[in-house]
C-alpha atoms as one frame of an Amber mdcrd trajectory, in Angstrom:
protein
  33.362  81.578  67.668  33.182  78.594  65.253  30.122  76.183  66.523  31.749
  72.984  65.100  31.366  70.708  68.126  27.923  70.014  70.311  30.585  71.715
  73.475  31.074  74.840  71.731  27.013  75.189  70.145  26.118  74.429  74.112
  28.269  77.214  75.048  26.990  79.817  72.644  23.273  78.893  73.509  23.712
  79.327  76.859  25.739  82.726  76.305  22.410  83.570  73.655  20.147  82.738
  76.374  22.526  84.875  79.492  21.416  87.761  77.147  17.553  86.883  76.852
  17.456  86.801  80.207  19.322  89.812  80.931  16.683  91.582  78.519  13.692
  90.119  79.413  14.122  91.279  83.584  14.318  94.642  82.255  11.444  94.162
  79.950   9.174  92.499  82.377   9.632  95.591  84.359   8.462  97.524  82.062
   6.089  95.851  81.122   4.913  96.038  84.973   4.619  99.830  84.621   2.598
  99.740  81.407   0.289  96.917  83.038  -3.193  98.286  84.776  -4.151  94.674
  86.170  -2.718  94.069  89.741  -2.024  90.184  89.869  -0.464  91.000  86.232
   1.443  93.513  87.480   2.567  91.326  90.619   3.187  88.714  88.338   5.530
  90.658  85.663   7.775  92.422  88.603   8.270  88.650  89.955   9.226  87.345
  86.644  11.731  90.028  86.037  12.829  88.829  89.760  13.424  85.498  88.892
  14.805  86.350  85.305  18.093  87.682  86.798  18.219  84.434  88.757  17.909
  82.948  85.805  20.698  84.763  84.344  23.082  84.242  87.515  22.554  80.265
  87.192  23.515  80.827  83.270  26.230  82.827  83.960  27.467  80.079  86.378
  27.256  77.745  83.745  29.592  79.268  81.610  31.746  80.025  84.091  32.454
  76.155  84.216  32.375  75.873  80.406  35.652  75.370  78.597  35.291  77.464
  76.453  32.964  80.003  77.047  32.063  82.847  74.457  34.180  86.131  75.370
  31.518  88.445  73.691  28.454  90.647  75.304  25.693  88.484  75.587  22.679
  89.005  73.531  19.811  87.589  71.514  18.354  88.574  69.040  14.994  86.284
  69.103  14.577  88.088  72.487  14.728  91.527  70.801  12.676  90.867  68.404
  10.067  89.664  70.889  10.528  92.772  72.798  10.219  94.740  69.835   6.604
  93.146  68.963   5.757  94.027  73.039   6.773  97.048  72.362   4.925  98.062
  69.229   1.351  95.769  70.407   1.202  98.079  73.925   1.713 101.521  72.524
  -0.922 100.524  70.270  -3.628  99.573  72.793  -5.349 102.376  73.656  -7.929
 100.547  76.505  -6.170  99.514  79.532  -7.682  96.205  79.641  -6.701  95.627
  76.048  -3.283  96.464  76.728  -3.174  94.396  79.420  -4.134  91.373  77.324
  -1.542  92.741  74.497   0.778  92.516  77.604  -0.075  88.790  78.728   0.202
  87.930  75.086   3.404  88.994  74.450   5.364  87.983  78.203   3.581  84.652
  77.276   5.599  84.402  73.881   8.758  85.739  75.613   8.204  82.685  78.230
   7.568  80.430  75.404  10.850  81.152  73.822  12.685  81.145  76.761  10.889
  77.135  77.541  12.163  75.858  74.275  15.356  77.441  74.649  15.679  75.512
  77.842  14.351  72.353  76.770  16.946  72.105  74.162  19.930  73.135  76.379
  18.746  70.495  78.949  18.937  67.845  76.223  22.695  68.885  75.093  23.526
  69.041  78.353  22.043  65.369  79.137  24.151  64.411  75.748  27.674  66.098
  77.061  27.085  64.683  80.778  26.948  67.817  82.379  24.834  66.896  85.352
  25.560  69.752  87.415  23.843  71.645  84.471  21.132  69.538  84.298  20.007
  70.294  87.608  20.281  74.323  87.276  18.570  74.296  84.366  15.447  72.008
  84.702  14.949  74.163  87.970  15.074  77.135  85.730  12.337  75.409  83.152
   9.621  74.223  86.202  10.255  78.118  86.889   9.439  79.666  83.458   6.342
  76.871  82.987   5.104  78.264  86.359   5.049  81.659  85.543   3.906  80.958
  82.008   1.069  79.014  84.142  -0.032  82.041  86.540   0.141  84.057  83.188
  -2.347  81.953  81.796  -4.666  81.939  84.385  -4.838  86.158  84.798  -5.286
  86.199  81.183  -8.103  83.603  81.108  -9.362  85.984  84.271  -8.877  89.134
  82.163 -11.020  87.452  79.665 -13.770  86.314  81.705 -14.339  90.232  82.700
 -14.272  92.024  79.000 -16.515  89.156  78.320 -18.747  90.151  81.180 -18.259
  94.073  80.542 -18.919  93.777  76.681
């Protein structure tokens, strides 16, 4: 697909981030299984929840596109995220540790997925797609608010090892 109009780089953006959110549920779940911490493991399964209702309002986005990308979504800035998750918790050996290696990296993976939806909102705003608009700022107050609770088990997390070491 050429990307020589701001319609067709919207398109294949949205399509890019279908597939980080298709990866990321599954990752967050695993990254549930790996976790020892409770809230972070309440908080992971809930974010691989809302991921795939993330990926059902993209999906309904391009559904409406004119010309929406025919290929398997993925993204490969999400793989490579997952990649780093996946190399940081085999390599924590403490529980807690991991569990901080785990915050760390979901945190990133939110992170990318913020931007990502920052600059979609703005092309959106630029091509008039209102409908849009609305689907996907509710989609960013969701990944800030789960990057939030994040933050706060992590600070939490901290607060103990500081108290245990």
């Amino acid at each position: 697909m050429k990307l020589d109009t701001l319609p067709s780089l919207y398109a294949a953006e949205i399509h890019e981030l279908l597939g980080a959110e298709r990866l990321l549920a599954t990752a967050f779940e695993k990254l549930a299984v790996a976790a020892s911490h409770v809230e972070l493991c309440q908080a992971l399964v809930s974010h691989a929840a809302e991921s795939t209702r993330h990926a059902e309002r993209l999906a309904s986005i391009l559904d409406e596109s004119e010309n929406p990308p025919r290929r398997r979504p993925t993204s490969p800035g999400a793989a490579g995220l997952l990649a780093e998750a996946d190399a940081r918790i085999h390599a924590a050996g403490d529980a807690h540790v991991r569990d901080l290696a785990i915050v760390g990296v979901a945190r990133r993976a939110m992170h990318y997925e913020i931007v990502s939806y920052l600059t979609v909102i703005a092309w959106a705003r630029a091509l008039g797609r209102n409908e849009d608009i609305l689907l996907l700022e509710a989609t960013l107050d969701e990944e800030r608010q789960s990057d939030d609770w994040l933050s706060r088990i992590a600070l939490a997390a901290l607060h103990a090892e500081a108290r245990v070491t």
